[in-house]
C-alpha positions in Angstrom: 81.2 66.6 75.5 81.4 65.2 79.1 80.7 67.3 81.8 84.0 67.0 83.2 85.3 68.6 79.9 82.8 71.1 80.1 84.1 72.0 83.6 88.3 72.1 82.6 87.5 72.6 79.0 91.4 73.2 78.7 92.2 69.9 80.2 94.6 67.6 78.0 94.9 71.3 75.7 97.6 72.9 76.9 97.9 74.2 73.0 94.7 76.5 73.7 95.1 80.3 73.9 94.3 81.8 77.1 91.2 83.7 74.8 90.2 80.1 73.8 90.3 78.8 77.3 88.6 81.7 78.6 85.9 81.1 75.8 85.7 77.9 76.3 84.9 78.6 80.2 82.0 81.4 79.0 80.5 78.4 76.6 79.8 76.3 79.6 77.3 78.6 80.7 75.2 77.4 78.4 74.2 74.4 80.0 71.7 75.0 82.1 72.0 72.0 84.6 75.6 72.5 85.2 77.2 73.7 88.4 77.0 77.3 88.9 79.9 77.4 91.7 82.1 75.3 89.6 81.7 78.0 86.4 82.2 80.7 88.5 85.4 78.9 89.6 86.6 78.0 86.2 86.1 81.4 84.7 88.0 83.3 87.4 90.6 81.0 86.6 91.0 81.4 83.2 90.7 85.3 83.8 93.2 85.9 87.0 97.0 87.2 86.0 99.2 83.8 85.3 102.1 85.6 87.2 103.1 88.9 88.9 103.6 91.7 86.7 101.2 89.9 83.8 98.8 92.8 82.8 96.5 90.5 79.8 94.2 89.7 82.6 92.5 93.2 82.0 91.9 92.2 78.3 90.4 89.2 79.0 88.1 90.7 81.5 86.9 93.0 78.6 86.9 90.6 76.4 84.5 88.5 78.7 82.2 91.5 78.9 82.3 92.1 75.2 81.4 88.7 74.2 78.2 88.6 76.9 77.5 92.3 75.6 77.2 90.8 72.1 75.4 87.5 72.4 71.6 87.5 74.1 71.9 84.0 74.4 74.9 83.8 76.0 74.5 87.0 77.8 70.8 85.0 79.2 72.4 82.0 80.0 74.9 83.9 82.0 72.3 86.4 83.9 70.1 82.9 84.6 73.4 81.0 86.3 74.6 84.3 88.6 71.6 85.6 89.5 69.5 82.2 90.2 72.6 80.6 92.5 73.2 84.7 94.3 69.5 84.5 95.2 69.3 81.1 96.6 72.5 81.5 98.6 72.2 82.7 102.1 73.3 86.5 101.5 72.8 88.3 105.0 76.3 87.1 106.1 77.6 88.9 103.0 75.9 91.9 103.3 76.9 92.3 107.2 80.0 90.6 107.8 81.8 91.1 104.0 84.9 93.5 104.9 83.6 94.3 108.5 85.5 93.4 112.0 83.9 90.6 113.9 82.3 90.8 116.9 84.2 88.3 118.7 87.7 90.5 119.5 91.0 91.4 117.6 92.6 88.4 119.4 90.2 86.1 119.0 90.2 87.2 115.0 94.2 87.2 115.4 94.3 83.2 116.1 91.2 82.3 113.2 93.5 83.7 110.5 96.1 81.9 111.9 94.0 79.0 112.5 93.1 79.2 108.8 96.9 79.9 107.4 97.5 76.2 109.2 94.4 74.6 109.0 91.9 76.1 106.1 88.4 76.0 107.3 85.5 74.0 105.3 83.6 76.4 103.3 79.2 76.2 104.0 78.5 76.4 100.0 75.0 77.7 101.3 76.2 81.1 102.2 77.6 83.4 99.2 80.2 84.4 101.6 82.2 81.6 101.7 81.3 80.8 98.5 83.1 83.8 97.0 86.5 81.8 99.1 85.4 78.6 96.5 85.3 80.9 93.5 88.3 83.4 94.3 90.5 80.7 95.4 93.5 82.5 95.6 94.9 85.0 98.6 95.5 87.2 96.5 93.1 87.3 94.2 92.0 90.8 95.5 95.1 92.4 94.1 93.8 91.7 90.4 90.1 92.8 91.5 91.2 95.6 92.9 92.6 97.0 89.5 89.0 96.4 87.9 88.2 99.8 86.2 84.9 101.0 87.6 83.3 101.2 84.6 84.0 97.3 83.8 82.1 96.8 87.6 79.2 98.8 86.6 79.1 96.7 82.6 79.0 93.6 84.5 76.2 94.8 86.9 74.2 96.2 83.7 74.5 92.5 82.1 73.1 90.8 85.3 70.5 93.0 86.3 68.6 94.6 83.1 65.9 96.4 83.5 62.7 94.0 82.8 64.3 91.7 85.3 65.3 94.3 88.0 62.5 93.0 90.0 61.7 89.9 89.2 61.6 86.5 91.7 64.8 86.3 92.5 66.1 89.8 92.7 63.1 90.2 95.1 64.6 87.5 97.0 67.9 89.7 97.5 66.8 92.9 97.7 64.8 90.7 101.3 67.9 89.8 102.1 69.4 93.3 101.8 66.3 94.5 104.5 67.1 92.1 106.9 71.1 93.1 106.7 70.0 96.7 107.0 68.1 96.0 110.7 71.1 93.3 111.7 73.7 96.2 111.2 71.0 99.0 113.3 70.8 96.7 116.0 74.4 95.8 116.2 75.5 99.7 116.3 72.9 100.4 118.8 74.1 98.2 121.1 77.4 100.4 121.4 75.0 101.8 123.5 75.8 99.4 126.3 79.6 99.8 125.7 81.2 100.5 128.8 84.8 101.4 126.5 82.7 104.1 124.2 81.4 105.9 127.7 84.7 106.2 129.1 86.1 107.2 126.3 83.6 110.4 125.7 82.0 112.1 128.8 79.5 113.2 126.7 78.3 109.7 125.6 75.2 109.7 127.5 73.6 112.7 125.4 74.8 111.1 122.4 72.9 107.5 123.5 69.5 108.6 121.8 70.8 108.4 118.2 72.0 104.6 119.0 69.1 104.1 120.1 66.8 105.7 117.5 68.4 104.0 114.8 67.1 100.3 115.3 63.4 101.8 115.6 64.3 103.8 112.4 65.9 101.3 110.5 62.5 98.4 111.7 60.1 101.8 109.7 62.6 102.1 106.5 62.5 98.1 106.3 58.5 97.9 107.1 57.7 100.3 104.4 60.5 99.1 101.8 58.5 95.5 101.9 55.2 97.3 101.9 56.2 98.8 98.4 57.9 95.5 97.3 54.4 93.8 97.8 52.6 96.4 95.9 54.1 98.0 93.0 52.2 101.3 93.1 53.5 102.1 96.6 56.0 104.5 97.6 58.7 103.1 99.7 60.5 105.3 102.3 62.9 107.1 101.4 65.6 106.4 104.0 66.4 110.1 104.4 65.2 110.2 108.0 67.2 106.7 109.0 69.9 108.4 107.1 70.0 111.7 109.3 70.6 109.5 112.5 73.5 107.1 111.0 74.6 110.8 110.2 74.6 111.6 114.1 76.1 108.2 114.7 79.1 108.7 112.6 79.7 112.3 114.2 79.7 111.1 117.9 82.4 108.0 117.0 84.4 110.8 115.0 84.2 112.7 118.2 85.4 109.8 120.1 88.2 108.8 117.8 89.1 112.7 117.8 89.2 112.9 121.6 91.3 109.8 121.8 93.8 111.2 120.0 94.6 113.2 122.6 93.9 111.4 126.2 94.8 108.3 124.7 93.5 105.2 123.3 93.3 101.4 123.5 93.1 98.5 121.0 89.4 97.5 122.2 88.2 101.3 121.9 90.2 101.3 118.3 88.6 97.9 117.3 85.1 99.3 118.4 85.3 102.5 116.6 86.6 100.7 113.6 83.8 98.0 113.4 81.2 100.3 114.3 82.4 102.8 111.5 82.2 99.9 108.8 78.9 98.7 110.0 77.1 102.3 109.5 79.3 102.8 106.3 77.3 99.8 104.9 74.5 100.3 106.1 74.8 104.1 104.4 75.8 101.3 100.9 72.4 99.4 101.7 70.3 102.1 102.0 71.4 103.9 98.6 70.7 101.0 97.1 67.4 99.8 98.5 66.3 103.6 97.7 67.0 103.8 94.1 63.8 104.6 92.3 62.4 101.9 89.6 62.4 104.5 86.9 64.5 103.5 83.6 66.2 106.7 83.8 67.7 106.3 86.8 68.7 102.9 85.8 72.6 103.7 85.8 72.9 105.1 89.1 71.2 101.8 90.6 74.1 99.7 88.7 76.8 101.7 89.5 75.8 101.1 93.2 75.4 97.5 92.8 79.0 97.4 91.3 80.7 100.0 93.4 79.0 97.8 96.6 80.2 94.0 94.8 83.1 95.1 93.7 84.2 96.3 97.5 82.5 93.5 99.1 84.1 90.7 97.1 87.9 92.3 97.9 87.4 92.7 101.3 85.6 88.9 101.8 88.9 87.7 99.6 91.2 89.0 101.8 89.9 88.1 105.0 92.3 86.0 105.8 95.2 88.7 105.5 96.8 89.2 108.7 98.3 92.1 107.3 95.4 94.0 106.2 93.5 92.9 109.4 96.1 94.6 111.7 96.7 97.5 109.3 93.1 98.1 110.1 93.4 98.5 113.3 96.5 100.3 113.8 95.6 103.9 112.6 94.1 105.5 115.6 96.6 103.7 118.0 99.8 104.5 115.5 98.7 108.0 114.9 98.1 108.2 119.1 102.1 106.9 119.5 103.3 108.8 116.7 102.0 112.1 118.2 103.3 111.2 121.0 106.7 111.0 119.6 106.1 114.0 117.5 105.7 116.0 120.8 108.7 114.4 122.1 110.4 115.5 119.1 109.7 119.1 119.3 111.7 119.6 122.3 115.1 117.8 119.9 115.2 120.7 117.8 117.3 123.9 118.3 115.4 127.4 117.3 117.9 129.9 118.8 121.4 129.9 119.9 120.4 128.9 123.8 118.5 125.9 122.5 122.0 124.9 120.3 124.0 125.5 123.7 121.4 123.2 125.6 121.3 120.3 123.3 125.2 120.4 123.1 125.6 120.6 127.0 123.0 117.5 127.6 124.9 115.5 124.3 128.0 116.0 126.7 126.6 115.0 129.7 125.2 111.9 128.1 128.7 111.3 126.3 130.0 110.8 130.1 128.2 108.7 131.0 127.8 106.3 127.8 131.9 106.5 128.2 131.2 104.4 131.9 128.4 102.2 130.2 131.0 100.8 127.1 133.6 100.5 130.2 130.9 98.5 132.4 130.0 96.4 128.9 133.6 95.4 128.6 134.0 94.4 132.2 130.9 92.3 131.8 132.2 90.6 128.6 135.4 90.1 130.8 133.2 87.6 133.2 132.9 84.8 130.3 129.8 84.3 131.8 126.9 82.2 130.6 125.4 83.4 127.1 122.0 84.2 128.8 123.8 85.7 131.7 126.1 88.0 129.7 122.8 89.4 127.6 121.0 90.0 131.1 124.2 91.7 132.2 124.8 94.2 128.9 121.0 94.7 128.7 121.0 95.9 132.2 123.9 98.3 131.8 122.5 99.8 128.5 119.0 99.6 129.7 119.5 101.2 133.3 122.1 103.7 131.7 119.6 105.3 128.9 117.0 105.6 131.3 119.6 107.6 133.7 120.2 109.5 130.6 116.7 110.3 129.9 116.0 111.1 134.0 118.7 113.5 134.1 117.3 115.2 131.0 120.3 114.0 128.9 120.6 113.9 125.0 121.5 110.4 123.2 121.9 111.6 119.5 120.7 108.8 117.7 117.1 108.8 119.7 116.4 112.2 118.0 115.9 110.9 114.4 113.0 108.6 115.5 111.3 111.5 117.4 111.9 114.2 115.0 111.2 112.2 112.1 107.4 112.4 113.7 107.7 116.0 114.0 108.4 116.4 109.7 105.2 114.0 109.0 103.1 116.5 111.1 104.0 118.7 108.9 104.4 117.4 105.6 100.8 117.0 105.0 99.7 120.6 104.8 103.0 121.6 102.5 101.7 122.4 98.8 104.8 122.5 96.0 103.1 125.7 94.7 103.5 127.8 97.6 106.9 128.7 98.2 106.5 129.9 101.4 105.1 126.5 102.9 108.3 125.0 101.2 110.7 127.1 102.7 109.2 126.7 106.3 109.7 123.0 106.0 113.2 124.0 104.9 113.5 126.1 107.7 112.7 123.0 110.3 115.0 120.4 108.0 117.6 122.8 108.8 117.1 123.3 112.2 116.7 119.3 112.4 119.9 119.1 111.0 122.1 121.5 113.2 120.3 119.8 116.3 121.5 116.7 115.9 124.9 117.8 114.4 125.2 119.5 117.9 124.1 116.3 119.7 126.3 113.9 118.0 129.4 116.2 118.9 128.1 116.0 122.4 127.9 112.1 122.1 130.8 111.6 120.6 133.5 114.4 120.9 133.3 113.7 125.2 132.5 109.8 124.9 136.0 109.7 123.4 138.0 111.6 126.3 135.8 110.4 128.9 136.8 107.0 127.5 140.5 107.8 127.3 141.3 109.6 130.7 139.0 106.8 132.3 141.1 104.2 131.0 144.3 105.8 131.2 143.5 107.2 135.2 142.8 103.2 135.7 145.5 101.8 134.3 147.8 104.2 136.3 146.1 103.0 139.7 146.1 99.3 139.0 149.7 99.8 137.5 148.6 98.0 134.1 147.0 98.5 131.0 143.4 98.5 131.8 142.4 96.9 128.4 144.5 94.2 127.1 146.2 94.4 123.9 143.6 91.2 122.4 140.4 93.3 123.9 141.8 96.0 122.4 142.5 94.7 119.1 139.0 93.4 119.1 137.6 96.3 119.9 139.3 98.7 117.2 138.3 95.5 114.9 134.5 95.9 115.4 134.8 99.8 113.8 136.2 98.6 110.7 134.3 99.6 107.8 134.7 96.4 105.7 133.4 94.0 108.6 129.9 94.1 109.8 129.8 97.6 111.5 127.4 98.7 108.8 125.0 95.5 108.8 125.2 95.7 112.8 124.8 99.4 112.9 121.5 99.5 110.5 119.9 96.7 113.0 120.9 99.1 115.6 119.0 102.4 113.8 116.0 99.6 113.8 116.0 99.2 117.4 116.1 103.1 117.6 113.2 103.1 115.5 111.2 101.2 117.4 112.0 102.8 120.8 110.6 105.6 119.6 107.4 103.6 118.8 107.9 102.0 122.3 107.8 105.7 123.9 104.8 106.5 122.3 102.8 103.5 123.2 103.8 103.4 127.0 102.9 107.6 126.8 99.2 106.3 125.3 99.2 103.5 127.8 99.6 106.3 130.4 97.6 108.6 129.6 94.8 106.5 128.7 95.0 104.7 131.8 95.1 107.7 133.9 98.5 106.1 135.3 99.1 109.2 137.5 96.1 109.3 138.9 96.0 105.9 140.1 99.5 106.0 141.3 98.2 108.9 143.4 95.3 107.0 145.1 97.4 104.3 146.9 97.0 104.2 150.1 100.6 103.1 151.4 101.7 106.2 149.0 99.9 108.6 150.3 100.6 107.1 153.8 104.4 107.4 153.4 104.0 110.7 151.5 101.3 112.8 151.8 98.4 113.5 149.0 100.0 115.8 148.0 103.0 114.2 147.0 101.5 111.0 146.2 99.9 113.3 143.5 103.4 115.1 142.1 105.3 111.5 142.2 102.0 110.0 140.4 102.3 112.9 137.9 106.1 112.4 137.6 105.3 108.9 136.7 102.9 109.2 134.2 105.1 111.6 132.4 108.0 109.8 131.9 106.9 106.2 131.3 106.9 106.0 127.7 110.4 107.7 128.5 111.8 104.8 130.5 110.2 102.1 129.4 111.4 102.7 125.6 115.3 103.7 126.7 115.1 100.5 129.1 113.7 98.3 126.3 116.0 99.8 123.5 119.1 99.3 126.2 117.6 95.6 126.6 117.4 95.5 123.0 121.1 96.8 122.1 122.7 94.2 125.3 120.9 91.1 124.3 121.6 90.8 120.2 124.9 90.2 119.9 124.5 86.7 122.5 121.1 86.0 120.9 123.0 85.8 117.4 125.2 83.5 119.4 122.9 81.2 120.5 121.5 81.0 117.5 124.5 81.0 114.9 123.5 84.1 113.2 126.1 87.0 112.7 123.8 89.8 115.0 125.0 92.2 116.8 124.9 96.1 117.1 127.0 99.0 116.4 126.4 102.8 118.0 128.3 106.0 117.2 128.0 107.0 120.6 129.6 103.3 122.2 131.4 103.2 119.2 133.8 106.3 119.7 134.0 105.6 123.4 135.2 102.3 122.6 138.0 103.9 119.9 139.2 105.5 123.3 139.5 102.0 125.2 141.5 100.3 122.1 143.6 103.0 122.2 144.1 102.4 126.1 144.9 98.6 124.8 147.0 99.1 122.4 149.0 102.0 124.8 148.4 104.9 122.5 150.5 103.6 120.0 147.9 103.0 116.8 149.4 104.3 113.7 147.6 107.5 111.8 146.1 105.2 109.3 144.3 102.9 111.6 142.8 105.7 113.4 141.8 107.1 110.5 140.2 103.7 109.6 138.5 103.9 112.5 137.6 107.2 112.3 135.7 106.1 108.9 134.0 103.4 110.9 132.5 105.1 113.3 131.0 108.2 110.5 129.7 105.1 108.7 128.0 103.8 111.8 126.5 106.8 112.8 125.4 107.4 109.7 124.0 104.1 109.2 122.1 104.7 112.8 120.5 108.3 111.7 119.5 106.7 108.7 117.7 103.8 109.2 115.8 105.2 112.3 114.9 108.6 110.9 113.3 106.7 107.1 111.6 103.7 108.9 110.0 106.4 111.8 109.2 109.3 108.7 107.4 106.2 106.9 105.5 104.8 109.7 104.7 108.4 110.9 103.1 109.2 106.9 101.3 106.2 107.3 99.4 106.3 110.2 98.6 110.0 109.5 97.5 108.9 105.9 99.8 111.6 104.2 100.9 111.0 100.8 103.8 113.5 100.3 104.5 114.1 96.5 106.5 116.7 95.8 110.0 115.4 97.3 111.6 116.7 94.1 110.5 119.8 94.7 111.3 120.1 98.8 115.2 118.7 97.6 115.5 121.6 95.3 114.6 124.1 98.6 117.4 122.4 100.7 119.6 122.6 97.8 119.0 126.2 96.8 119.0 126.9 100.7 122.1 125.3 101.6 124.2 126.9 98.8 122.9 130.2 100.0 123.6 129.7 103.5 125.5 126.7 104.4 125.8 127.9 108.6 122.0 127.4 109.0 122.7 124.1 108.9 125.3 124.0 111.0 124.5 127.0 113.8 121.8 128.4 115.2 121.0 131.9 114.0 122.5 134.9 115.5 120.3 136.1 118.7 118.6 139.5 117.5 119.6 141.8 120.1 
């Protein structure tokens, strides 16, 4: 047999069973002068899933391991090609840079995976690391490797390393390699020493600086005495416990920091430092354990199963390196659950508790239902101009973006912006609720209701005084300029945009996405703020405090910092909202949005258009339209916000079933709660 056909032993057979191909690919282990990187290659490929959903990968896999368990010559030939061509690859990379954040920045990592997707970079066969990319192939090769049982890691790591060859040449050659990864990763946490973003970020960071420090000298001792023992076999190596005690202290001051930022506020440097500094000391806990693991045959297992726990991770996260996905997800946890709690404090203050917190919502709902009855009046006007595509999305994005943030200044309620923020304030709580204690159930129960009754109360606000206001504004301008103020086509066009069967509930879920991520938009501008001690730098210009005195240059700095997450996410959601519908223009795609709140305001215009002489049934249509749209609006903002919010808090909420059957059994009992506040006790 060629070697060739020894490599693609299923070339010109495409008879062969996957078990014979898969054999066929084990057999060629047997030769002892053939390519160890091309094997490895063709025996992941005869063992990865042929499509999604195939689940005969997993027998294969044990199939591989019973036939190696059950022939010594294969099983030998096997151990001799892995182990000979890990030891002669250069393995520090792997053990330092395998599933840990560069060094180099999350933007310069951002364009190399690009870089990559476009342009795949030339793999240095010398280095296991990007040797693992020639052998996994695949992007996704990590999905199947992932859903490797344990104990199929730990067989594999018991064939390849058995106990009279635990130490021989070449397994002394990695276990060097390991040493030299365990000082790498000590010196690289200790320089966070030097990190001006860690000291600003805890106070305290210069009593913590000693442990950074000690741990390079700690980790040069543990390494020093692990190649003493190597040399001679009768001595005892350290232990590690000491160089473990300070990766200890390490891991407690970055938890501090991480803990602290939660609450002043964070950046994405400080969140890409904690994280690669985390996953540098949680490896070098993995190296230690298993550089310690005594040589005794007893303990044996436990030295496997921390090879194959360690591979097993190692080789998933080198595979999917290159996800841009998984790279960002990384990264995002401290800064989503930072904008998320934001928003979840926002979202306290949307729900009503007693009868004067119902009477409050429902008076700012109003308020803001005036003036969104002007904004859809200004919108129409605009669209009146014909202007320019890019002029007539500057002009709507201005009116919607300067009107919300008038709303929000004047301490106004826009119903739909609740369900993003009180969707934050559920996922708080969601992850302390146990299905077997009633009484954490029922307190959930008690907020969904009072959630619900809030924003009932806000969208009557909206849209029970958008509606008049739109109505006696129109009508009061059509008696002054002697005229119909909207013509019959506007009009026409107008009631036509509410109908059920057109795009109102496409337009109106693209909407509840925009709400969505407003609310993400607050948060990150009330991070930004705080983080950046806005207010306090506001209050130090000099031309303020000229103008105003230090004082006030203080208040309006404090003001400021306050409320930017506040206007900057109602400006960019107004922006948002104004420029869709002449982006989909310019672009020949059907976009544009629909909101309750515009949407009954501009049920009062057509009516103005049409001079009040719509029959029953079309206002009923329309009627129908505008529940769908709001609807649509709560919907799609309050799931996407509850899911991001679950994320980033890494809450895995179970027991919907059984939270359901609450709101069920408490809304058959008592309807009213959520629908009114509770009676005041007197």
């Amino acid at each position: 047999m060629s070697f060739l056909e020894r490599m693609n032993p299923w070339r010109g057979r495409s008879a062969a069973t996957p078990e014979t191909r898969l054999r066929d690919a084990l057999n060629a282990f047997l030769d002892t002068q053939a390519d160890t990187l091309e094997l490895g290659r063709c025996l992941v490929a005869a063992l990865r899933p042929r499509r999604a959903g195939d689940e005969t990968w997993l027998v294969r896999y044990a199939l591989v391991l019973d036939w190696l368990e059950a022939d010594a010559t294969l099983r030998a030939a096997f151990r001799r090609h892995v182990v000979h061509f890990i030891a002669t690859r250069r393995l520090i990379t792997f053990f330092t840079d395998s599933g840990i954040l560069p060094g180099t920045g999350f933007f310069s990592e951002w364009r190399r995976i690009i870089g990559n997707r476009l342009l795949p970079e030339v793999p240095d066969e010398r280095r296991l690391k990007d040797c693992m990319h020639v052998i996994y192939d695949r992007p996704d090769d990590w999905r199947w490797q992932e859903a490797i049982p344990p104990e199929y890691s730990q067989r594999l790591w018991a064939l390849l390393a058995p106990e009279d060859e635990l130490h021989d040449l070449d397994w002394r050659g990695i276990q060097e390699q390991m040493l030299d990864a365990v000082l790498l990763l000590a010196h690289r946490v200790s320089g966070l020493g030097v990190e001006n973003e860690l000291m600003r970020a805890s106070p305290s960071f210069d009593d913590d600086l000693p442990c950074f420090v000690a741990l390079s000298a700690e980790a040069l001792d543990f390494v020093n005495a692990a190649r003493s023992a190597l040399d001679n076999a009768a001595g005892v190596p350290d232990d590690g416990s000491q160089l473990l005690v300070i990766v200890d202290q390490c891991e407690t001051t970055l938890q501090r920091i991480r803990k602290r930022a939660r609450t002043v506020g964070t950046s994405l440097h400080l969140s890409y430092l904690l994280t690669r500094s985390e996953q540098c000391l949680v490896r070098l806990r993995e190296l230690i354990a298993i550089l310690r693991m005594p040589r005794q045959s007893e303990d044996r297992g436990a030295a496997v199963a921390a090879w194959g726990e360690f591979a097993r991770a190692a080789f998933i996260a080198e595979n999917r390196r290159n996800s841009l996905g998984h790279y960002i997800s990384q990264l995002s946890g401290l800064l989503a659950v930072r904008v998320t709690e934001n928003a979840a404090r926002s979202g306290e203050h949307y729900i009503c508790e007693s009868r004067s917190d119902y009477r409050h919502m429902w008076r700012s709902a109003a308020g803001a239902g005036v003036l969104i009855g002007c904004m859809a009046l200004l919108k129409i006007f605009a669209a009146s101009l014909h202007a320019p595509l890019m002029v007539e999305a500057i002009l709507f994005s201005l009116i919607y973006g300067l009107g919300f943030v008038t709303i929000f200044l004047l301490g106004m309620t826009v119903a739909t912006k609740q369900p993003a923020m009180t969707a934050q304030t559920l996922a708080a709580l969601l992850g302390d609720v146990r299905a077997t204690r009633q009484a954490e159930l029922e307190r959930l129960v008690d907020v969904v209701a009072a959630v619900c009754r809030s924003q009932l109360a806000a969208i009557a606000g909206n849209v029970m005084v958008a509606l008049p206001v739109a109505i006696g504004v129109g009508w009061s301008l059509s008696q002054i300029a002697g005229q119909p103020l909207i013509p019959l086509e506007k009009g026409a066009h107008l009631l036509g945009d509410l109908d059920p069967l057109s795009w109102a509930v496409p337009h109106a879920a693209i909407a509840g996405f925009y709400l969505f991520l407003s609310g993400l938009i607050t948060g990150y501008f009330d991070n930004r703020a705080a983080y950046g001690e806005i207010g306090t730098r506001i209050a130090r210009l000099h031309w303020l405090k000229g103008l105003f005195g230090a004082a006030r240059a203080a208040r309006i700095g404090t003001y400021i910092q306050e409320r930017l997450g506040g206007i900057m996410g109602n400006f960019l959601f107004g922006c948002m909202l104004g420029a869709t519908g002449d982006i989909g223009k310019m672009i020949g795609l059907p976009l544009d949005i629909r909101h309750i709140a515009f949407a009954s305001a501009n049920l009062g215009y057509a009516l103005i258009g049409f001079q009040f002489e719509l029959p029953l049934k079309a206002l009923a249509w329309a009627a129908l339209g505008i529940a769908l749209i709001g609807m649509t609006n709560l919907a799609v903002s309050f799931a996407l916000a509850l899911r991001t919010a679950l994320r980033a808090r890494g809450v895995r909420f179970e027991h919907w079933g059984a939270l359901l059957r609450a709101i069920g059994r408490r809304f058959r009992a008592s309807p009213r709660s959520f629908l009114l506040p509770p009676k005041d006790v007197s």
